[in-house]
N, C-alpha and C positions, 0 to 999 in steps of 0.2 A: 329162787330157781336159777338156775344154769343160765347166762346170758347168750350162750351160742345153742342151747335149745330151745328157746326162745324166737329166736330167729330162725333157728329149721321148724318149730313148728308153726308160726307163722308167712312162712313165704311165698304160697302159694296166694296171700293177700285179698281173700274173695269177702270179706268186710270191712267194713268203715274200723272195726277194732282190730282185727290182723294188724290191717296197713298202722294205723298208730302203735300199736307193738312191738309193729316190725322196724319202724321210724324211732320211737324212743328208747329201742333195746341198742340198736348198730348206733346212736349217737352216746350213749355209754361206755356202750366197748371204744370206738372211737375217742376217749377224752383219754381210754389209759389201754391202746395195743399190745397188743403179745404176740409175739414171734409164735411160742408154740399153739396159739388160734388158729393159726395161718390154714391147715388143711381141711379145717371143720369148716369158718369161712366158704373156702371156694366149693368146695361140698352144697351151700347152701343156694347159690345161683342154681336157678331153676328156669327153664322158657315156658313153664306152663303156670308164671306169676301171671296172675290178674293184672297186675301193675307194672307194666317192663321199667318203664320211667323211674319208681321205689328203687327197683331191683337195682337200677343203675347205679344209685347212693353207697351199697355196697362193693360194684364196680371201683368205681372214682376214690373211696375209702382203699384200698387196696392196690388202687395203681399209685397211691401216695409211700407204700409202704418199700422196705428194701427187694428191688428184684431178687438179690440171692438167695434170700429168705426164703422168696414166696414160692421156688424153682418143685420143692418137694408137694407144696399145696397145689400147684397147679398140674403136676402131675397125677395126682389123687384125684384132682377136677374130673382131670382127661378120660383117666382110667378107670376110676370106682364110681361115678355120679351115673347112676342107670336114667338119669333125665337130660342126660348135656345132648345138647342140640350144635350144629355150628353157630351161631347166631352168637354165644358168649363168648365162644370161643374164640371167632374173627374177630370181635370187639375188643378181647380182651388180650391176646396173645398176637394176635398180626395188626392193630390200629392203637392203643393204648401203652401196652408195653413199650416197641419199638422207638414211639415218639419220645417216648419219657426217658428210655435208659439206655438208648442207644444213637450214636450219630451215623449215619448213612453218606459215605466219601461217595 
C-alpha cells in the first residue's frame, strides 16, 4: 500500500493501531524523502488528530526538509485541506519555519 495513504488514512489516530501506523508509516517515509510527497504530506496535518503530540512528528519531519521545496505543499495545506485550523498553521508557518530558515536583523 501507498505509504502517504497510509498516513492519510490513519491520522485521525483514535486507536492504539492508527497511532502505530501512523508512527511506523512517516518513519519510512522519513529514512528515504521525496520532494514530490511534499503536498500530500502537509495535506495530512489534521487538528481533529486524537494525538496532536503524533501529529507533531510529521511537523518536525518537514521542518527538516528544504523550504523552497515545501513553498507549493504548504500552499495546498492552506488552500485545499478542508480540516486546517490556525493552530498548524501558526506552528508551522509563523514559529517553525521562520526559526529554521530565516534570520530576523
Amino acid at each position: 500500500m501507498n505509504l502517504i495513504k497510509i498516513l492519510q488514512e490513519n491520522r485521525l489516530m483514535k486507536t492504539p493501531q492508527e497511532i502505530k501506523l501512523f508512527e511506523e508509516t512517516l518513519e519510512k517515509i522519513a529514512k528515504y524523502p521525496k520532494d514530490d510527497n511534499l503536498k500530500e504530506l502537509h495535506l495530512i496535518l489534521d487538528d481533529n488528530c486524537e494525538h496532536p503530540e503524533i501529529m507533531f512528528s510529521l511537523v518536525h519531519f518537514l521542518e527538516d526538509l528544504d523550504l523552497q521545496k515545501q513553498i507549493p505543499g504548504l500552499f495546498w495545506f492552506l488552500c485545499g485541506n478542508g480540516v486546517y485550523t490556525d493552530s498548524f498553521f501558526s506552528k508551522i508557518v509563523l514559529k517553525v519555519f521562520p526559526s529554521k530558515h530565516f534570520t530576523i536583523l
